[in-house]
Kinemage of the C-alpha trace (Angstrom):
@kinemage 1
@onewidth
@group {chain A} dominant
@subgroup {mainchain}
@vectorlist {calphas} color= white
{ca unk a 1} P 30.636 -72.263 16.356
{ca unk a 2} L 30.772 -73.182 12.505
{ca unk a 3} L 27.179 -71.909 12.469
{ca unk a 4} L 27.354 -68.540 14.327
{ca unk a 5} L 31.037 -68.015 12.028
{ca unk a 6} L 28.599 -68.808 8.621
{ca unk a 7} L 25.578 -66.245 9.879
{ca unk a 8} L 28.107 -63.695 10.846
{ca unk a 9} L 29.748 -63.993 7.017
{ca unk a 10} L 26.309 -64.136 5.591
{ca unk a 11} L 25.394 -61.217 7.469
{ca unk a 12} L 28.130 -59.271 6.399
{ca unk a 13} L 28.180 -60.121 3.153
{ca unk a 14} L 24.152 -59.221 2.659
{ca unk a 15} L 25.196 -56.095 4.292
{ca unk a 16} L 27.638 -55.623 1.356
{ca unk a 17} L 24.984 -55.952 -1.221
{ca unk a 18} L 22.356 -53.699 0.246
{ca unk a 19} L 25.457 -51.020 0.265
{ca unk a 20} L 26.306 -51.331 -3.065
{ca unk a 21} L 22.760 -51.810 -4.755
{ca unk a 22} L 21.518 -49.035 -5.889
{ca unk a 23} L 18.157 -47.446 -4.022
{ca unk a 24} L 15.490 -46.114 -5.937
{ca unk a 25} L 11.684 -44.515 -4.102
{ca unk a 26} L 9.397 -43.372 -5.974
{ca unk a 27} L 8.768 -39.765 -7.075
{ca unk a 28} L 6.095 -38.710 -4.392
{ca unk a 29} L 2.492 -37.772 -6.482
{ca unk a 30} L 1.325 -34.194 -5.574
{ca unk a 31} L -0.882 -31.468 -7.457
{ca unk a 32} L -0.605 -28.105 -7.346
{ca unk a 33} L -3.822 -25.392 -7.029
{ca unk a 34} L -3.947 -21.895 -6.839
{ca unk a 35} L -6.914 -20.647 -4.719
{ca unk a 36} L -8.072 -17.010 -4.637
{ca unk a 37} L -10.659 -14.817 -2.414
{ca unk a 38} L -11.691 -11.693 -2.930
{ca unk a 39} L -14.014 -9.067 -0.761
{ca unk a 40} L -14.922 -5.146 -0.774
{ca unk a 41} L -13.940 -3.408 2.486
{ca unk a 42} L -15.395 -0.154 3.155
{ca unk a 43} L -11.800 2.151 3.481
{ca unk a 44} L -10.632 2.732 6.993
{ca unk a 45} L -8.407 6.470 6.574
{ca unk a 46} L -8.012 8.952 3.870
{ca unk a 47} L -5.153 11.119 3.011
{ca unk a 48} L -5.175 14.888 1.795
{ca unk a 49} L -2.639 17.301 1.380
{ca unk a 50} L -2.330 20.947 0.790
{ca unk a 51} L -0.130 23.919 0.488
{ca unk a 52} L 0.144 27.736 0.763
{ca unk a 53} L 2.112 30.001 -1.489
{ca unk a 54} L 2.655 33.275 -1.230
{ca unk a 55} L 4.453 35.622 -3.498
{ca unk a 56} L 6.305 39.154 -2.315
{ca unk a 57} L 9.066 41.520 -3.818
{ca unk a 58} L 10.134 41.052 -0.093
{ca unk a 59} L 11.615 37.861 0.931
{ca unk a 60} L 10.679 38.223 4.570
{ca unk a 61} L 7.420 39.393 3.693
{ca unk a 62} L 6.745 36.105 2.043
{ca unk a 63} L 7.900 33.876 4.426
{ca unk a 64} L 6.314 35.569 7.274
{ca unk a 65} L 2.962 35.473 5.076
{ca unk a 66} L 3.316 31.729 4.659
{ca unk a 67} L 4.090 30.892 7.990
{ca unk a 68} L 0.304 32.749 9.193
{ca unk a 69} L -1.439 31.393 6.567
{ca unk a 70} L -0.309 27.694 7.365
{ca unk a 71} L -0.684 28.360 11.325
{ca unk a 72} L -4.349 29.469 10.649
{ca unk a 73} L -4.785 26.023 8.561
{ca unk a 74} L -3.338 23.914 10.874
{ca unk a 75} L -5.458 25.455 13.935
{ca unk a 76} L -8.550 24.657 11.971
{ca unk a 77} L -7.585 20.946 11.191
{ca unk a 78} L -7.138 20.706 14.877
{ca unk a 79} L -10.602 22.512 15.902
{ca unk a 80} L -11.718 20.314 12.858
{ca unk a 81} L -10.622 17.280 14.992
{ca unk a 82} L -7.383 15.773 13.420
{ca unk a 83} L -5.033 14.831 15.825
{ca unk a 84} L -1.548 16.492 15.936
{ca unk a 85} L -0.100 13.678 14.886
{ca unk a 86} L -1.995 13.102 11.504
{ca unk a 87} L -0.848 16.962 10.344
{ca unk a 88} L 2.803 16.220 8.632
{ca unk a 89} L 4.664 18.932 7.078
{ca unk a 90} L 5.525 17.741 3.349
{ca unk a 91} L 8.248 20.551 2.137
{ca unk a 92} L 9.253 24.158 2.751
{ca unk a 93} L 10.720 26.268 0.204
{ca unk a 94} L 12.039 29.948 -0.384
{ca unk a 95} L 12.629 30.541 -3.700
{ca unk a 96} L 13.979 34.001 -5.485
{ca unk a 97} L 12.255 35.047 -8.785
{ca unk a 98} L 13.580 36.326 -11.772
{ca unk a 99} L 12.225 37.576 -14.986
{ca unk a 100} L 14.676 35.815 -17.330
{ca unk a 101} L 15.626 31.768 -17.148
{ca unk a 102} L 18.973 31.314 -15.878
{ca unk a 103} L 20.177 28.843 -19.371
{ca unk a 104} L 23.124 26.733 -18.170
{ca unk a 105} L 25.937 27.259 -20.672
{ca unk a 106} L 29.480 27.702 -20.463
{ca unk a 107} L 30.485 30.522 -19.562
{ca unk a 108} L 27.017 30.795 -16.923
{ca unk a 109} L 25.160 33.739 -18.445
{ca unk a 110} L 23.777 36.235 -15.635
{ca unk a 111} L 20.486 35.639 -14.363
{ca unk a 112} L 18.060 38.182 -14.715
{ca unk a 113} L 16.609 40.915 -12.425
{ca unk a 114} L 14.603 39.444 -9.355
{ca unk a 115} L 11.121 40.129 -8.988
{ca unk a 116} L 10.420 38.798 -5.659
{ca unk a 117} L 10.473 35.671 -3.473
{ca unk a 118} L 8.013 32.994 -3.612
{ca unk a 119} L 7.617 31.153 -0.213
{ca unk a 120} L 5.178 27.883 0.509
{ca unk a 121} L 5.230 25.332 2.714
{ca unk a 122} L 2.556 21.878 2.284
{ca unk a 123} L 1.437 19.583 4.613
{ca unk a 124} L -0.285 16.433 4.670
{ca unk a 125} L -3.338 15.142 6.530
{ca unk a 126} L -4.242 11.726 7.723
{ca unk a 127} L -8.419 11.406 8.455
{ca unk a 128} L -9.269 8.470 10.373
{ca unk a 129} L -13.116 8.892 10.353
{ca unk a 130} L -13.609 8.555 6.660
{ca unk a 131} L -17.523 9.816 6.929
{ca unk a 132} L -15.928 13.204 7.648
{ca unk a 133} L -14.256 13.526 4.075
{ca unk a 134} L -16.485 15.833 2.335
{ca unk a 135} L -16.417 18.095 5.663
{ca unk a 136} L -12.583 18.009 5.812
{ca unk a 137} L -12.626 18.435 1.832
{ca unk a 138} L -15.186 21.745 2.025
{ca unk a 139} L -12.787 23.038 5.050
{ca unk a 140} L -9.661 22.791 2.672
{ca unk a 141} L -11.341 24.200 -0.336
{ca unk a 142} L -12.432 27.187 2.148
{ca unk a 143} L -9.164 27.897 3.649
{ca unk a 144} L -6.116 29.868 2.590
{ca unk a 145} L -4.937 26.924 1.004
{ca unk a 146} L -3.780 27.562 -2.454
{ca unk a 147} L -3.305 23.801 -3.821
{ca unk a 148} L -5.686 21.043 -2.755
{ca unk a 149} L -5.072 17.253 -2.899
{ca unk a 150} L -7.940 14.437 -1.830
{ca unk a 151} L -9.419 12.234 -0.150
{ca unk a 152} L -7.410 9.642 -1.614
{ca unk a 153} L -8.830 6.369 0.285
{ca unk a 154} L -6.709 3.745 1.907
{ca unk a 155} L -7.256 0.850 4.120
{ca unk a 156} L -5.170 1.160 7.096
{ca unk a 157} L -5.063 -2.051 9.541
{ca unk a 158} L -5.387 -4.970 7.079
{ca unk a 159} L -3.590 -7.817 9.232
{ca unk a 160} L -7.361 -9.663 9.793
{ca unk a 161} L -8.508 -9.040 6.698
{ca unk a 162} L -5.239 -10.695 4.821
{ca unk a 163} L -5.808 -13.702 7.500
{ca unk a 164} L -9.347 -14.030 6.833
{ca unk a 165} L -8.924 -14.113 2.684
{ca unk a 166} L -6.076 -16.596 3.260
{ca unk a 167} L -8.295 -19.114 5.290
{ca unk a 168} L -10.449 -18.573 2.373
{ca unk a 169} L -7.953 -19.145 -0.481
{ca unk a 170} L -6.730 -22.057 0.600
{ca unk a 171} L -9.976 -23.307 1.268
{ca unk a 172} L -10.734 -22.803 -2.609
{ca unk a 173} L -7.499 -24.537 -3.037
{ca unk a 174} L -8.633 -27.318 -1.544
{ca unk a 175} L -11.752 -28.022 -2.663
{ca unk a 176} L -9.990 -27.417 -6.420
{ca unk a 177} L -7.357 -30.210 -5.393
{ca unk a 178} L -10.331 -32.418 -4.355
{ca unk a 179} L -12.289 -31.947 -7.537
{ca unk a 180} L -9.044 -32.763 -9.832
{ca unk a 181} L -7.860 -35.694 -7.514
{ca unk a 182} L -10.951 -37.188 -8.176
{ca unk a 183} L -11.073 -36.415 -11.400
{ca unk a 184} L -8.321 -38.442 -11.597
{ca unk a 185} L -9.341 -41.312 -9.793
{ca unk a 186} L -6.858 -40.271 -6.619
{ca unk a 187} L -7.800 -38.827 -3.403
{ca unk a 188} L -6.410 -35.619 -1.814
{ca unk a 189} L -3.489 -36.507 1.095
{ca unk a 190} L -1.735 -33.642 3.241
{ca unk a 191} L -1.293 -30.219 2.454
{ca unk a 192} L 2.755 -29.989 1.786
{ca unk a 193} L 3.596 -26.040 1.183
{ca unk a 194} L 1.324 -22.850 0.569
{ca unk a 195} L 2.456 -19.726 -0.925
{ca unk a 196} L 0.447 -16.724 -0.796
{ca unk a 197} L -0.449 -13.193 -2.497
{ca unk a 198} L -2.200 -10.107 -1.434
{ca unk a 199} L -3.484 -7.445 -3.067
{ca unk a 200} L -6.080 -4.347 -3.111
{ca unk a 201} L -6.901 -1.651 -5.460
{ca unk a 202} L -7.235 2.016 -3.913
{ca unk a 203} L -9.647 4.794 -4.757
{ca unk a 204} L -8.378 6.874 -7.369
{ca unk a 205} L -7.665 10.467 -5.603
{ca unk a 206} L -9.913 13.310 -6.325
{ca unk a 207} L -7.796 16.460 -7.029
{ca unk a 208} L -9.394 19.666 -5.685
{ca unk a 209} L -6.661 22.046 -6.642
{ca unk a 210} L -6.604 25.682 -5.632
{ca unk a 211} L -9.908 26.606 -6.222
{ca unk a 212} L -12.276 28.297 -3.312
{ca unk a 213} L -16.072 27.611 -3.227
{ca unk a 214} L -17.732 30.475 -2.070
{ca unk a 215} L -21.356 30.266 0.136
{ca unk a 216} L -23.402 30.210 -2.931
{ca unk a 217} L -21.560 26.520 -3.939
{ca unk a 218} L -22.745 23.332 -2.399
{ca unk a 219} L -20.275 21.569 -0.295
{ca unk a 220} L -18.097 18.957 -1.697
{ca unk a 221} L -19.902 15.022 -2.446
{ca unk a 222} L -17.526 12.602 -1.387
{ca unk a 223} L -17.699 8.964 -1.801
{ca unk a 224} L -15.652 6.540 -0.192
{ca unk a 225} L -16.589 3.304 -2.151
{ca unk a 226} L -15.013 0.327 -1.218
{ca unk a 227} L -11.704 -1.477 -1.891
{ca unk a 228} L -11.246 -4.562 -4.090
{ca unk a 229} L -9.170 -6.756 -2.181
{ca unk a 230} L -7.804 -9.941 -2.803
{ca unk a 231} L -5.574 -13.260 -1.530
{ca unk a 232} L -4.265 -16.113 -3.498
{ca unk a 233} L -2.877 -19.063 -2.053
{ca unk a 234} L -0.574 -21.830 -4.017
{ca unk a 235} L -0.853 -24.969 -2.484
{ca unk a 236} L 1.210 -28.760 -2.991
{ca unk a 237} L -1.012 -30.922 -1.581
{ca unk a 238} L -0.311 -35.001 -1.969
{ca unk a 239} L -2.140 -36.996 -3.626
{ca unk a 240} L -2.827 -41.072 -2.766
């Protein structure tokens, strides 16, 4: 009995000690690499816009103008081959206009006589089949479009390609980690946390403004180039 009583105190009294001593672990040893990957992809859609404007000393006139000028345009995109959905109406505007600036002062001075009423209305056009840019771009410069925007390039669906460049990044990372851990005389454990980054750089868009090529001009050269786009991956990986 004097026995079991003398573990039981020891026990307790061990347990006392391990409470109250302080407990230090180590700092765990880890190294940190950024890798990147980068690849050209061929753009998937392009984007144009354009608009009609009409100007009349009659307000309906104008607006009545506008609104034949834009259905003509929009039938043409469609016999073109856009779907309805791609055609998006941007802004419509009725505006009267005067021959004298209305300056904002106190008391307002009186605007001047109107001269008319200047009506547009813009849409904007998604192309999905990107070797048809130069057509779409000659059919737009052709029309009874007055202002011309595009192709400006885009990629569209870029879920695979940001998983594929990822893969690929932290692949770099890796082998970076490797190099340096051994470098150091360590060896490369677990990967603990990634972080990652995506990027791409469009095409710059070619303006075509409001001018009209007649049949003696050659159609419109488009080139769709590629996109610059790029993943980075930060990864903690531990090292032993």
């Amino acid at each position: 009995m004097t026995k079991i009583f003398s573990a039981l105190i020891l026990s307790l009294a061990l347990g006392l000690i391990i409470k109250f001593l302080p407990i230090t672990f180590a700092p765990q040893a880890t190294i940190t690499v950024t890798g990147e990957a980068k690849a050209d992809k061929a753009p998937q859609i392009a984007h144009f816009s354009a608009s009609v404007l009409v100007f009349n000393t009659d307000k309906q006139t104008a607006v009545n103008e506008v609104n034949t000028k834009m259905e003509q345009l929009v039938k043409s995109l469609k016999d073109f081959g856009i779907d309805a959905k791609d055609i998006q109406t941007q802004s419509v505007s009725v505006n009267e206009i005067s021959n004298e600036i209305e300056i904002m002062i106190y008391p307002p001075r009186p605007r001047g006589e109107s001269t008319g009423w200047q009506a547009s209305n813009s849409i904007t056009i998604t192309l999905r089949n990107v070797d048809q840019a130069s057509g779409l771009t000659n059919l737009l410069q052709n029309s009874g479009a007055t202002d011309v925007s595009g192709p400006s390039f885009s990629l569209d669906d870029t879920a695979k390609i940001q998983t594929d460049l990822l893969a690929e990044a932290i692949a770099d990372a890796k082998q970076k980690a490797a190099k340096a851990a051994a470098a150091g005389g360590r060896k490369l454990g677990k990967m603990i946390t990634v972080s990652e980054g995506y990027s791409y750089n469009p095409t710059p868009l070619f303006r075509a403004g409001a001018a009209k090529m007649n049949s003696a001009e050659s159609s419109a050269l488009v080139e769709p180039g590629t996109e610059l786009v790029s993943q980075t991956a930060t990864v903690v990986f531990e090292l032993k």
